[in-house]
PyMOL CGO cylinders between C-alpha atoms (Angstrom):
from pymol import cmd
from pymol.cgo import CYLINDER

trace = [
    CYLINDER, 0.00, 0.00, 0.00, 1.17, 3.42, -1.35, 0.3, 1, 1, 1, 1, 1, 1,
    CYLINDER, 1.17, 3.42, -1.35, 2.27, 5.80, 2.10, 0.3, 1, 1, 1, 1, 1, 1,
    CYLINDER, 2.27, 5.80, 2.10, 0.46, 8.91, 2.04, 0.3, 1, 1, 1, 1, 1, 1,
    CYLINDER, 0.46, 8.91, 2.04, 2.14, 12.01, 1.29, 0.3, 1, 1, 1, 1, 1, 1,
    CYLINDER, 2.14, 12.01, 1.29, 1.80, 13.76, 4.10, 0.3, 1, 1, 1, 1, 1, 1,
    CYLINDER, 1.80, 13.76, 4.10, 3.05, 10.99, 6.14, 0.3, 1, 1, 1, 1, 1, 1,
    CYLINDER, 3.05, 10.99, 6.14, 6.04, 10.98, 4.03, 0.3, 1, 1, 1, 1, 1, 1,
    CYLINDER, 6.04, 10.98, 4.03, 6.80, 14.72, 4.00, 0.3, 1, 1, 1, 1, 1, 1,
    CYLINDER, 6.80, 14.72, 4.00, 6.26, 14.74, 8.00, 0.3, 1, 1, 1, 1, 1, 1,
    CYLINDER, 6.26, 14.74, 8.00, 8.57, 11.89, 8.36, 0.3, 1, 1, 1, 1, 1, 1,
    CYLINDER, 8.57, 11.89, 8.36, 11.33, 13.67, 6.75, 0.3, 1, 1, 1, 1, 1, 1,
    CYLINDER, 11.33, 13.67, 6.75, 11.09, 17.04, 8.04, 0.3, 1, 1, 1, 1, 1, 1,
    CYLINDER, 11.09, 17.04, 8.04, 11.47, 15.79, 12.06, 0.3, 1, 1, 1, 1, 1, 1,
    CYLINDER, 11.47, 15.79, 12.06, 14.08, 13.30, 10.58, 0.3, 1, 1, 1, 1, 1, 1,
    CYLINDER, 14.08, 13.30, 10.58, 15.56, 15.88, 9.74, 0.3, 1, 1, 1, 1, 1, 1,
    CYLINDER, 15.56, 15.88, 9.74, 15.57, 18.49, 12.72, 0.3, 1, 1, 1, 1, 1, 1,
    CYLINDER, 15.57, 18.49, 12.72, 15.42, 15.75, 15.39, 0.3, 1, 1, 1, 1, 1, 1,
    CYLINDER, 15.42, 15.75, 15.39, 18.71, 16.90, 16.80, 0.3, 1, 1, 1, 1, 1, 1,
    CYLINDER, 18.71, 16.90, 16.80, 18.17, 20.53, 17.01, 0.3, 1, 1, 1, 1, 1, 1,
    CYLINDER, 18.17, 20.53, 17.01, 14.39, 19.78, 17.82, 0.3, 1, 1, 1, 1, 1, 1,
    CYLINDER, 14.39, 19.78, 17.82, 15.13, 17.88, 20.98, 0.3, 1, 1, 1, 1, 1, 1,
    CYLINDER, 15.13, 17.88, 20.98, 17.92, 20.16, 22.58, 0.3, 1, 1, 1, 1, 1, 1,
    CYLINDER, 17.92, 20.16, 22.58, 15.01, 22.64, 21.91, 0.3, 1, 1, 1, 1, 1, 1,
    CYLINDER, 15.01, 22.64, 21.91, 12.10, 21.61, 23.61, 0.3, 1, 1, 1, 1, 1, 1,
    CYLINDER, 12.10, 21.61, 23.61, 13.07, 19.19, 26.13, 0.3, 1, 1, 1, 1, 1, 1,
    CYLINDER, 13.07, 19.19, 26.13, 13.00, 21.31, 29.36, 0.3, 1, 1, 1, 1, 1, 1,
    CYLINDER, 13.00, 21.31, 29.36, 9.57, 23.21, 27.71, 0.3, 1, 1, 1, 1, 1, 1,
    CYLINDER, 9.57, 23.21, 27.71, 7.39, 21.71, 30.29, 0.3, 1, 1, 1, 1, 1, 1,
    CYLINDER, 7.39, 21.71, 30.29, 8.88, 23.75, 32.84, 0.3, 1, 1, 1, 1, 1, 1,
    CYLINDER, 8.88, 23.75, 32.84, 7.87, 27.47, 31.95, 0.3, 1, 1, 1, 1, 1, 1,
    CYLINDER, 7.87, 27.47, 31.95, 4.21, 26.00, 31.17, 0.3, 1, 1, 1, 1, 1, 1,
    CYLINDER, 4.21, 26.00, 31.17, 2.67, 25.88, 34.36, 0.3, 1, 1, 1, 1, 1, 1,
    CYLINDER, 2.67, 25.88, 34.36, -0.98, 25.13, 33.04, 0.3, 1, 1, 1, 1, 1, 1,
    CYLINDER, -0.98, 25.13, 33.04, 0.30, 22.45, 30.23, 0.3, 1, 1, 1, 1, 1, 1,
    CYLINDER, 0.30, 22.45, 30.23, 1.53, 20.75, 33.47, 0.3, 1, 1, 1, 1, 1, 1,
    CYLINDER, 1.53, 20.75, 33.47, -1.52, 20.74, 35.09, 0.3, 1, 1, 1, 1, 1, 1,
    CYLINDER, -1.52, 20.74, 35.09, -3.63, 19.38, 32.02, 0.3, 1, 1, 1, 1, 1, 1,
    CYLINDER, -3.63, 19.38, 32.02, -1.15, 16.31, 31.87, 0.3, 1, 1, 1, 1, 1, 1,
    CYLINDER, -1.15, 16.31, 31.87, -1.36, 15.71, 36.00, 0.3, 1, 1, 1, 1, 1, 1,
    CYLINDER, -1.36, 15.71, 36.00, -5.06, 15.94, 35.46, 0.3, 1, 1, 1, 1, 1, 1,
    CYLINDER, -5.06, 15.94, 35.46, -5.38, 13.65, 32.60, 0.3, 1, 1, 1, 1, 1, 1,
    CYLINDER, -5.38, 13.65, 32.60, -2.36, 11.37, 34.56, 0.3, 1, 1, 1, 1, 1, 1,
    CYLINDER, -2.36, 11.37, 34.56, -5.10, 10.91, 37.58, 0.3, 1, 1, 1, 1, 1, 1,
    CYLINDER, -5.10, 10.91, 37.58, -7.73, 9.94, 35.27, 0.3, 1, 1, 1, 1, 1, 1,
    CYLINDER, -7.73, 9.94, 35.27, -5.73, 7.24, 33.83, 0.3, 1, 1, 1, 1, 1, 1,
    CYLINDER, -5.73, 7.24, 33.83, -4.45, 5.70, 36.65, 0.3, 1, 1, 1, 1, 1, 1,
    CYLINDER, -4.45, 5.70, 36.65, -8.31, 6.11, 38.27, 0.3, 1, 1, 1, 1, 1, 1,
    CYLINDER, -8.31, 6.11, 38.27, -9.33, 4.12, 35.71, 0.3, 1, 1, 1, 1, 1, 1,
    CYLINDER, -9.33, 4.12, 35.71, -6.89, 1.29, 35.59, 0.3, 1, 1, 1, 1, 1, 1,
    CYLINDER, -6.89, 1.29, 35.59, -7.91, 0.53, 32.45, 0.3, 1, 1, 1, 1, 1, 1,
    CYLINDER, -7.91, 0.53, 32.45, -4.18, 0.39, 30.94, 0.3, 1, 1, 1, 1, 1, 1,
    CYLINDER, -4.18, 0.39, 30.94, -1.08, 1.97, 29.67, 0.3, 1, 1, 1, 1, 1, 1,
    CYLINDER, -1.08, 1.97, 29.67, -0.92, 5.40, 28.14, 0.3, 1, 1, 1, 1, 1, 1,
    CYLINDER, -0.92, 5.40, 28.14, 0.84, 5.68, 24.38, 0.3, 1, 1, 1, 1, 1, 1,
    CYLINDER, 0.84, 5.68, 24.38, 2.35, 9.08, 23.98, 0.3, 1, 1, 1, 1, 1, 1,
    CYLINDER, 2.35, 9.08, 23.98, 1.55, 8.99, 19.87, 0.3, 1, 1, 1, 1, 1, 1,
    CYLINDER, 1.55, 8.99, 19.87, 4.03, 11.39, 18.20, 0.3, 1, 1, 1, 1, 1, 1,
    CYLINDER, 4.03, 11.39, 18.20, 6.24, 11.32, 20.89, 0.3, 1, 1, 1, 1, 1, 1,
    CYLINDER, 6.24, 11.32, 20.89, 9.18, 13.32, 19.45, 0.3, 1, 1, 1, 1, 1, 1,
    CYLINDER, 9.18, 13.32, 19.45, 11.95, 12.91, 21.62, 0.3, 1, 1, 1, 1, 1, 1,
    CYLINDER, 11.95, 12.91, 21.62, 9.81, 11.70, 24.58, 0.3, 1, 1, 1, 1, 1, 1,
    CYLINDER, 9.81, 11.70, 24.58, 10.00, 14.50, 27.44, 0.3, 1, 1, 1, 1, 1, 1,
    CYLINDER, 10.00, 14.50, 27.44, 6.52, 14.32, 27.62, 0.3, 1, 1, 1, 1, 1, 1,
    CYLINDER, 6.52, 14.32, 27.62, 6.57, 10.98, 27.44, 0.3, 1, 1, 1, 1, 1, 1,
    CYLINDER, 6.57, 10.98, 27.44, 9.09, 11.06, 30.74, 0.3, 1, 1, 1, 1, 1, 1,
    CYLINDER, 9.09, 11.06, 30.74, 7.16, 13.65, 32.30, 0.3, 1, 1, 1, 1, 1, 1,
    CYLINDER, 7.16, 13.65, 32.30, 3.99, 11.33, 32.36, 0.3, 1, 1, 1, 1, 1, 1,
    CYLINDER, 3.99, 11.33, 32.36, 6.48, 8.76, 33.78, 0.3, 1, 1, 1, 1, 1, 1,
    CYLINDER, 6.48, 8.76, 33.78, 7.12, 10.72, 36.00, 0.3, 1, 1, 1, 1, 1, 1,
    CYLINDER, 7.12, 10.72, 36.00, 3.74, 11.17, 37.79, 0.3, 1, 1, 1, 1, 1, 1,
    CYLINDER, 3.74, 11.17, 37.79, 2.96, 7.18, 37.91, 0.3, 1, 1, 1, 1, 1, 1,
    CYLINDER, 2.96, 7.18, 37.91, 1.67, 6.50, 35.01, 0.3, 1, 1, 1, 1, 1, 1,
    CYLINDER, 1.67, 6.50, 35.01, 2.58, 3.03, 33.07, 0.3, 1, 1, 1, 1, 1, 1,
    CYLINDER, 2.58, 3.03, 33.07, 3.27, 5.04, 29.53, 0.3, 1, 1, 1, 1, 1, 1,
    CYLINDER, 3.27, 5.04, 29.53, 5.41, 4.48, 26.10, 0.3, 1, 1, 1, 1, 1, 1,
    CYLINDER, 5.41, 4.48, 26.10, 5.96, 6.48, 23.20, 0.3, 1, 1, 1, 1, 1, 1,
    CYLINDER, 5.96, 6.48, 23.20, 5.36, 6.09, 19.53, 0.3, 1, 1, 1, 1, 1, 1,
    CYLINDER, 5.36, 6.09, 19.53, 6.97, 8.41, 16.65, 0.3, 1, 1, 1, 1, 1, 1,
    CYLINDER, 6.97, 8.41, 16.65, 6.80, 8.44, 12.67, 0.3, 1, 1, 1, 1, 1, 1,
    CYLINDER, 6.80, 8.44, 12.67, 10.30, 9.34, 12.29, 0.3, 1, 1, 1, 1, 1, 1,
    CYLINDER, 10.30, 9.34, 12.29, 13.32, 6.86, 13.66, 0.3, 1, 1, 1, 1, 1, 1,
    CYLINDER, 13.32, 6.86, 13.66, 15.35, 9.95, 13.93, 0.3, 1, 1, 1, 1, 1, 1,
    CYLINDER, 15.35, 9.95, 13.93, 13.15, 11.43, 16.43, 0.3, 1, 1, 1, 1, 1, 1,
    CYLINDER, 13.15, 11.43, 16.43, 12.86, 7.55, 18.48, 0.3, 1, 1, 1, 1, 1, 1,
    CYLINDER, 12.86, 7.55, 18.48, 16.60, 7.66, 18.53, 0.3, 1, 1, 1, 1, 1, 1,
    CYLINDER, 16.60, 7.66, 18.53, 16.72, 10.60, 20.30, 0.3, 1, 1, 1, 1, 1, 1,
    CYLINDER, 16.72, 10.60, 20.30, 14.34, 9.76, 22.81, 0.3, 1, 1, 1, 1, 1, 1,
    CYLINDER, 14.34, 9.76, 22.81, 15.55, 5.79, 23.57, 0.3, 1, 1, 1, 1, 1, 1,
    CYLINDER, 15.55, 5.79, 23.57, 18.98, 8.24, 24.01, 0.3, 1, 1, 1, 1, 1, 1,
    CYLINDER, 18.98, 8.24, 24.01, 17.81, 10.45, 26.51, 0.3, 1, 1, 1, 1, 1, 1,
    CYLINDER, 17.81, 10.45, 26.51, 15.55, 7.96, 28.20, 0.3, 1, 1, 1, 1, 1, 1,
    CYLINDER, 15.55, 7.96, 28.20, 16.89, 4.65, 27.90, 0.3, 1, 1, 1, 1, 1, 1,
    CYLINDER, 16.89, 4.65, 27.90, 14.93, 3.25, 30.45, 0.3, 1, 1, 1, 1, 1, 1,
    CYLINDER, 14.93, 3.25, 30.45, 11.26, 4.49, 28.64, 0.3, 1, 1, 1, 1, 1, 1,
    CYLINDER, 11.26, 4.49, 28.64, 9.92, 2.39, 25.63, 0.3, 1, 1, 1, 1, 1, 1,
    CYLINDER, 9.92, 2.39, 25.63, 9.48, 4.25, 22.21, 0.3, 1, 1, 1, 1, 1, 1,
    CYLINDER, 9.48, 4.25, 22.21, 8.45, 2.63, 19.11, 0.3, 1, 1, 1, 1, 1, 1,
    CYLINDER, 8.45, 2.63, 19.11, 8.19, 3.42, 15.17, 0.3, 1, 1, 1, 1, 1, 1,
    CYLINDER, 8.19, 3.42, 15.17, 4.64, 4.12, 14.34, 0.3, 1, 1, 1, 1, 1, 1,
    CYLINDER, 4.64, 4.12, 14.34, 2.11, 5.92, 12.34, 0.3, 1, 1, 1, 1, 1, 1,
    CYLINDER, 2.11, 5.92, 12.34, -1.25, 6.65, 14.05, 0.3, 1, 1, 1, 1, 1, 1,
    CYLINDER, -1.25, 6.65, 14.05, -3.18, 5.72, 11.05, 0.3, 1, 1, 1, 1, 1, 1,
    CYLINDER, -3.18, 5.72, 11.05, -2.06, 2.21, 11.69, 0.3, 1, 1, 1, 1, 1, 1,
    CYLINDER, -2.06, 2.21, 11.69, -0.80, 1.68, 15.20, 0.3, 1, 1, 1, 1, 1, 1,
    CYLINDER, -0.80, 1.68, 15.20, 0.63, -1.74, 16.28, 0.3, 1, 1, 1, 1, 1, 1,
    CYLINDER, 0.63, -1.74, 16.28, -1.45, -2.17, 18.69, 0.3, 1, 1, 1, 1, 1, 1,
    CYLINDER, -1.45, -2.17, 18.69, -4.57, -4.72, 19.88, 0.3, 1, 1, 1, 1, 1, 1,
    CYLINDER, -4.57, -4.72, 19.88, -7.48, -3.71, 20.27, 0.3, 1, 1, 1, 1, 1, 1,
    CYLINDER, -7.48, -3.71, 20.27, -8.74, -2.17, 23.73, 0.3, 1, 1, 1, 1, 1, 1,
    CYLINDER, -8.74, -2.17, 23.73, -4.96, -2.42, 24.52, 0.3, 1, 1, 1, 1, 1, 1,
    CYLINDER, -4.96, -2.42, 24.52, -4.98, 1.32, 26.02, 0.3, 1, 1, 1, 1, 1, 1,
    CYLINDER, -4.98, 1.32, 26.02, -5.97, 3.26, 28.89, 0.3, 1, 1, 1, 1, 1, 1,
    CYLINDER, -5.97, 3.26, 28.89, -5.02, 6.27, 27.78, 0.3, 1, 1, 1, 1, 1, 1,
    CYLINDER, -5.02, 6.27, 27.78, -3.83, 8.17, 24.74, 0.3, 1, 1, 1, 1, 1, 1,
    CYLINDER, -3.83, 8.17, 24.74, -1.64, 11.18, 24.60, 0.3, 1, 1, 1, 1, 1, 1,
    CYLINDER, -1.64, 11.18, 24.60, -1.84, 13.50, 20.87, 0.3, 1, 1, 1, 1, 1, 1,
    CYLINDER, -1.84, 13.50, 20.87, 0.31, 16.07, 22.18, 0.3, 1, 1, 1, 1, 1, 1,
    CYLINDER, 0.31, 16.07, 22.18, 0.46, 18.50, 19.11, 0.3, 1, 1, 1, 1, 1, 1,
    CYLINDER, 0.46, 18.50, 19.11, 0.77, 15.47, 17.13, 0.3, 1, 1, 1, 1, 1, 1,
    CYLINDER, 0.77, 15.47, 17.13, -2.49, 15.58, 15.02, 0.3, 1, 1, 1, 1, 1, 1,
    CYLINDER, -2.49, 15.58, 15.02, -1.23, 19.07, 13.90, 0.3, 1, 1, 1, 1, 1, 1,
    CYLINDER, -1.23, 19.07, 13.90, 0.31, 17.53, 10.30, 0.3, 1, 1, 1, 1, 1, 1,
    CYLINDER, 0.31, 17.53, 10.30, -2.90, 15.99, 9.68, 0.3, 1, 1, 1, 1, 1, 1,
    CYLINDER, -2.90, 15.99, 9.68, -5.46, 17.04, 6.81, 0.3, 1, 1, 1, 1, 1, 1,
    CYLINDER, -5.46, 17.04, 6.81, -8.43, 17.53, 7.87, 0.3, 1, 1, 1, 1, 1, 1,
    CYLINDER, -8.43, 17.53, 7.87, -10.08, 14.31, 5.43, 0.3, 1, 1, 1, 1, 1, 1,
    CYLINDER, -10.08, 14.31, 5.43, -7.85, 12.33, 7.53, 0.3, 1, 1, 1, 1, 1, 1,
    CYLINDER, -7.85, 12.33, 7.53, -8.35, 13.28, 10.91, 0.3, 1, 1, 1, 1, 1, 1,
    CYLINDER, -8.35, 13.28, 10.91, -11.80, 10.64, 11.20, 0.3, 1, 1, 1, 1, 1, 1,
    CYLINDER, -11.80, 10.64, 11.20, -9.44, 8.24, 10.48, 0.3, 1, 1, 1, 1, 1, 1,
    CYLINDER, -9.44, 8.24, 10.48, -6.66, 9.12, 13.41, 0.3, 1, 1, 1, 1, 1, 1,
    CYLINDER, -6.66, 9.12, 13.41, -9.81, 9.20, 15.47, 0.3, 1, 1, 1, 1, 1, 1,
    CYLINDER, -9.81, 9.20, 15.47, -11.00, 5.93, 14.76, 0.3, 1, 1, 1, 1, 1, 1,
    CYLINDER, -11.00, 5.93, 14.76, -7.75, 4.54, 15.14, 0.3, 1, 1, 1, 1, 1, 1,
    CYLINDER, -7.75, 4.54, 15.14, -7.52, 6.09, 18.64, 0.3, 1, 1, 1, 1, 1, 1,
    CYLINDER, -7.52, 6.09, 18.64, -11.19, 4.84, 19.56, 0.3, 1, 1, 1, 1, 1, 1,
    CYLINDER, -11.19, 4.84, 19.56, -9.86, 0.92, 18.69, 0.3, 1, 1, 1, 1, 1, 1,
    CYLINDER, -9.86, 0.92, 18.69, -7.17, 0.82, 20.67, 0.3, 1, 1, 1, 1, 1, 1,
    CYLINDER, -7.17, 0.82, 20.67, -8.31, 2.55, 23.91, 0.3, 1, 1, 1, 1, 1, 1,
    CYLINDER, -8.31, 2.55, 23.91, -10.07, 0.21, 26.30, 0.3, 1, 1, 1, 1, 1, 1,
    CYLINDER, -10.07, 0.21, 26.30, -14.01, 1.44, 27.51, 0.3, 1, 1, 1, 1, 1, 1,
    CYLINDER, -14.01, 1.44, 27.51, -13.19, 3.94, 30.03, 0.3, 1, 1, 1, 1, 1, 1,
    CYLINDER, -13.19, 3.94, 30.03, -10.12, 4.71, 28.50, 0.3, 1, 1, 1, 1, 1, 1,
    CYLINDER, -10.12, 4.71, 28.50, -9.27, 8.69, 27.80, 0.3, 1, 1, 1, 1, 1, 1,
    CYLINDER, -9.27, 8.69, 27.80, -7.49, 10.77, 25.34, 0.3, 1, 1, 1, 1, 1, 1,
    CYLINDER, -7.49, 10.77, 25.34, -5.62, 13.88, 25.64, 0.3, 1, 1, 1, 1, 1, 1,
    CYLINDER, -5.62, 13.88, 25.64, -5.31, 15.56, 22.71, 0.3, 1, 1, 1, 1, 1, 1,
    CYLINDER, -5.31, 15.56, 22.71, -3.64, 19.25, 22.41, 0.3, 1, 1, 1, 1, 1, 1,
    CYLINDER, -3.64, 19.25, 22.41, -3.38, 21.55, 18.94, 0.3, 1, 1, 1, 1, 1, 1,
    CYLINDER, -3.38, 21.55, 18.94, -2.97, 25.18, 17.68, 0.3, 1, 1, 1, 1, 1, 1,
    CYLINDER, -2.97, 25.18, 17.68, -6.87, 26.45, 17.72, 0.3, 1, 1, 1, 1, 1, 1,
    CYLINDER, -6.87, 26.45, 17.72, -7.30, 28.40, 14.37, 0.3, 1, 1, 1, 1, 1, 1,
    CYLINDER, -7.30, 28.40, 14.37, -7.90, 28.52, 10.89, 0.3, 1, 1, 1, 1, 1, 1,
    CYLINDER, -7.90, 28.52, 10.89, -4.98, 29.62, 9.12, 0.3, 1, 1, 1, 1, 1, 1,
    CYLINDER, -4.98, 29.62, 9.12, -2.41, 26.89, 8.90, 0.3, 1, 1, 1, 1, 1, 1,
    CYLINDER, -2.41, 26.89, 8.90, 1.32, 27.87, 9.50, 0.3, 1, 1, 1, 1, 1, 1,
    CYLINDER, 1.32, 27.87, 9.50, 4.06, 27.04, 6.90, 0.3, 1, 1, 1, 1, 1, 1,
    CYLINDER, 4.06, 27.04, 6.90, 7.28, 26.42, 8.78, 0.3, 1, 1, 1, 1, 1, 1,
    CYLINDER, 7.28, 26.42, 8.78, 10.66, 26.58, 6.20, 0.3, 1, 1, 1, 1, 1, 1,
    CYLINDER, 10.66, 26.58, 6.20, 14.33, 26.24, 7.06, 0.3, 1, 1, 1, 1, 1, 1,
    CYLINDER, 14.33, 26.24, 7.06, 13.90, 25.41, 11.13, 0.3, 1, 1, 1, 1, 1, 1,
    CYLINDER, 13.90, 25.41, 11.13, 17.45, 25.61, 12.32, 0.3, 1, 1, 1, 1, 1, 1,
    CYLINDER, 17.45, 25.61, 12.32, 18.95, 26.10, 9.02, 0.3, 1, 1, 1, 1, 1, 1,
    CYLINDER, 18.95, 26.10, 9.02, 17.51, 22.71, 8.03, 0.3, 1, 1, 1, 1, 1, 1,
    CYLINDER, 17.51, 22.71, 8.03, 16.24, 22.89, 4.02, 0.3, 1, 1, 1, 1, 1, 1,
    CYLINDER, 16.24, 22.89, 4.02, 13.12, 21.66, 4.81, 0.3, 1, 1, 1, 1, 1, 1,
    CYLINDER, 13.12, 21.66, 4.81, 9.15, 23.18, 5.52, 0.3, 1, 1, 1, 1, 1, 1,
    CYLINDER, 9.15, 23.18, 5.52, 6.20, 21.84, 6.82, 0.3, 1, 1, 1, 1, 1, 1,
    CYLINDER, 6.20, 21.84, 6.82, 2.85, 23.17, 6.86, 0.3, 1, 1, 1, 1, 1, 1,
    CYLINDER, 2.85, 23.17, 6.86, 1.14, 23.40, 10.61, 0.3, 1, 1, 1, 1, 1, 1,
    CYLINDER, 1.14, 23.40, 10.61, -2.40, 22.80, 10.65, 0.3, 1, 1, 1, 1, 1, 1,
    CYLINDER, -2.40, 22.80, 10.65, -4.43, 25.07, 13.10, 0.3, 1, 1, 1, 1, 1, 1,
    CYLINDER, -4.43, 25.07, 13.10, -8.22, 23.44, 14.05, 0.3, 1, 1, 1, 1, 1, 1,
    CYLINDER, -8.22, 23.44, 14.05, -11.64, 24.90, 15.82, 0.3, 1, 1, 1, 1, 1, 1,
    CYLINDER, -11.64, 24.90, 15.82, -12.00, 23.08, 18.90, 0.3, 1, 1, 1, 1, 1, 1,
    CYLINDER, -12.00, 23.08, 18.90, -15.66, 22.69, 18.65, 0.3, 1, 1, 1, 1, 1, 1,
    CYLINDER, -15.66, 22.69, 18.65, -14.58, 20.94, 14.98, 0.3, 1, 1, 1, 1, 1, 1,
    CYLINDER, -14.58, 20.94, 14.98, -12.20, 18.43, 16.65, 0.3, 1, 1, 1, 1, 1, 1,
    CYLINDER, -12.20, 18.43, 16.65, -14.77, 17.87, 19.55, 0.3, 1, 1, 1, 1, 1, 1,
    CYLINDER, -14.77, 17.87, 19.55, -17.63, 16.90, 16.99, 0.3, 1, 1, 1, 1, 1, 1,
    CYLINDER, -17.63, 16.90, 16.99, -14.95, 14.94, 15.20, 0.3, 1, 1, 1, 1, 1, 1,
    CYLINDER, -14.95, 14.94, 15.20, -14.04, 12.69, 17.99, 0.3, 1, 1, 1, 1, 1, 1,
    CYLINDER, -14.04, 12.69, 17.99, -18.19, 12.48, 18.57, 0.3, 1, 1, 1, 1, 1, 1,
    CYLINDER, -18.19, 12.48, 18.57, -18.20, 10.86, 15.87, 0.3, 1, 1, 1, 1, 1, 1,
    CYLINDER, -18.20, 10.86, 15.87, -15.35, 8.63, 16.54, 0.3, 1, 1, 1, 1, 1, 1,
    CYLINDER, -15.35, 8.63, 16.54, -17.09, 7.27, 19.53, 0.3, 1, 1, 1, 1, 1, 1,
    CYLINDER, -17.09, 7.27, 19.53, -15.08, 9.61, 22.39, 0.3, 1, 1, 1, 1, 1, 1,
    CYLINDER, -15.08, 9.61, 22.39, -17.39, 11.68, 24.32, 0.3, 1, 1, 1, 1, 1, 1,
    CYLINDER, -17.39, 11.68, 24.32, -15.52, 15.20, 25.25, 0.3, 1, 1, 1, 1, 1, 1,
    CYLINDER, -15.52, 15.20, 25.25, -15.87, 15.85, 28.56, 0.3, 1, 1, 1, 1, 1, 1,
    CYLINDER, -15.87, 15.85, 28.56, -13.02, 19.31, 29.31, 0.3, 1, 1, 1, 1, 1, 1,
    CYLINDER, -13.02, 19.31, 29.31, -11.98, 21.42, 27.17, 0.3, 1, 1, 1, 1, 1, 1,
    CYLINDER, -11.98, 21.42, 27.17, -9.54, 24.30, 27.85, 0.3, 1, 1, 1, 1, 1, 1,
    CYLINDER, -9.54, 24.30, 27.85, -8.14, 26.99, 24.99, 0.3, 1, 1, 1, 1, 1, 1,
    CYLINDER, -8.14, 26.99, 24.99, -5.56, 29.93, 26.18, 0.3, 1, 1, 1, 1, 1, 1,
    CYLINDER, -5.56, 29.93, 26.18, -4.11, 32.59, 24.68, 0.3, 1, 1, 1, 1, 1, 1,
    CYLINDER, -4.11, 32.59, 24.68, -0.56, 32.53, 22.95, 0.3, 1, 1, 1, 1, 1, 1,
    CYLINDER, -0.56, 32.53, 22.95, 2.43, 32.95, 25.02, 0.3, 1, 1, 1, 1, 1, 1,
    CYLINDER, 2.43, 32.95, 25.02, 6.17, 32.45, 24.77, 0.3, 1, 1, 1, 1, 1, 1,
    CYLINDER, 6.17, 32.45, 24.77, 6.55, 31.75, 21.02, 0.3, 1, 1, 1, 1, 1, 1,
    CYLINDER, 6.55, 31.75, 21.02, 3.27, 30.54, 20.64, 0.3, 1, 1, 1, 1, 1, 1,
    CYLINDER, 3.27, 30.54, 20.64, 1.76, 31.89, 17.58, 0.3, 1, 1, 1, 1, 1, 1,
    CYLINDER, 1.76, 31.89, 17.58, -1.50, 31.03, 18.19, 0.3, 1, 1, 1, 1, 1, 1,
    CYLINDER, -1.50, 31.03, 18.19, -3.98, 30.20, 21.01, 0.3, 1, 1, 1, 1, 1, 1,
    CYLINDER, -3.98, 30.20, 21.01, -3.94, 26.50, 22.56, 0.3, 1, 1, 1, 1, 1, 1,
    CYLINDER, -3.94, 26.50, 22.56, -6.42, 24.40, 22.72, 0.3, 1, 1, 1, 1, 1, 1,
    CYLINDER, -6.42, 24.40, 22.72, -6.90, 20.70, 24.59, 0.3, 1, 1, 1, 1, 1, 1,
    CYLINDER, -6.90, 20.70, 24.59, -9.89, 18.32, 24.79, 0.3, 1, 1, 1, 1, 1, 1,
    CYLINDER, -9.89, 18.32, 24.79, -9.94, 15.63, 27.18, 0.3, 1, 1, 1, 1, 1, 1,
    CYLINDER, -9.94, 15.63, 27.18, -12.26, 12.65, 25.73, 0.3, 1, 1, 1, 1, 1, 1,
    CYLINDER, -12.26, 12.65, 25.73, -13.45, 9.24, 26.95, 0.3, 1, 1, 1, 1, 1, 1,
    CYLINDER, -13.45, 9.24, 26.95, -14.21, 6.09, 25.57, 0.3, 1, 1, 1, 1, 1, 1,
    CYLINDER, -14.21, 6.09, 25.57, -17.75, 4.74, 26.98, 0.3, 1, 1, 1, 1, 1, 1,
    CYLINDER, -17.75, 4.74, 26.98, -17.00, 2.53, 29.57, 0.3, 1, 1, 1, 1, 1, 1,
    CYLINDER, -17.00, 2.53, 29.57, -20.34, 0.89, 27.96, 0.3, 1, 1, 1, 1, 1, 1,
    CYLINDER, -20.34, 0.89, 27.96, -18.31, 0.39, 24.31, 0.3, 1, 1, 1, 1, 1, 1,
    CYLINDER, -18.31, 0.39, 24.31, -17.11, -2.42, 22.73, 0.3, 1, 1, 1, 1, 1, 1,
    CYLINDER, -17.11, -2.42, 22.73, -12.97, -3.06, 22.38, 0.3, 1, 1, 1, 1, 1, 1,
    CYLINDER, -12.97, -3.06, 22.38, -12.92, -2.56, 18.98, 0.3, 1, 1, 1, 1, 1, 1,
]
cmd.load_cgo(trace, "trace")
């Protein structure tokens, strides 16, 4: 089966900047106070509802990844570019990250108590999206919840020559009320939302749903 081009294109761009990516963002976590607080939040959740191990989809290079770690919860991380999985199995040997596209994930049914999209949708087209969505809703276990965070918009951003690096990549901003009917749709029931204003080098406002899986649902 032919890849997709976007897949393709997004592969190669954080192949590409993994390096300078990494040394970038991995102490982020710290000056965001609030994006903290959203991950402890959906963290507790999880682990209240023992229904199984988070996977951190478009990891990157897996500080978030360690950060959920960090507050108890069973988690791994899964990339589309080996670059980026490198980096992370580097910096946090002791984690488990995986090659992976979320259109297709490696992963039985109902195997999931929680999923993390951490900016990670953000690449997708919007035709596409039911079908990250779907994917999400067959591999979460009933009462299992998904975190999923994006640029709230309509005007994507094209991002060319990051670090020097001859490559671009366009970054795809959504309406939160779009995603939330979206994942409706999918089967995950939005229960928080949360969208704040730009700050730091944000270049748009932030926006995060928190979703559930019917604990009612069937595994697939």
């Amino acid at each position: 089966m032919t890849e997709p081009g976007f897949l393709s294109t997004t592969r190669t761009f954080y192949d590409t900047i993994a390096t300078d990516y990494a040394d970038h963002f991995r102490d982020a976590l710290e000056t965001r106070p609030l994006d903290r607080a959203l991950l402890a939040g959906f963290a507790e959740v999880v682990r209240d509802a023992g229904a199984g191990p988070v996977a951190d989809l478009g990891c990157g290079p897996g500080h978030v990844t360690a950060h959920l770690h960090a507050l108890g919860v069973p988690v791994f991380g899964v990339d589309l570019s080996s670059q980026m999985v490198e980096s992370a199995r580097r910096t946090y040997p002791d984690l488990r990250f995986d090659e992976g596209s979320m259109l297709s994930l490696d992963l039985p049914d109902g195997a999931l108590g929680g999923v993390l999209a951490w900016y990670s949708t953000i690449h997708t087209p919007m035709d596409r999206l039911p079908d990250v969505f779907a994917e999400f809703h067959r591999v979460l276990a009933p009462g299992g919840h998904l975190l999923v965070a994006f640029q709230s918009g309509d005007e994507p951003l094209h991002l060319a020559r990051p670090w020097g690096h001859e490559v671009s990549l366009d970054f795809l901003r959504r309406r939160p009320d779009h995603i939330a009917g979206l994942l409706g749709q999918a089967g995950l029931a939005v229960h928080a939302r949360l969208e704040r204003e730009p700050e730091g080098v944000d270049t748009a406002p932030q926006a995060f749903l928190l979703a559930r899986k019917p604990a009612g649902a069937t595994r697939s």
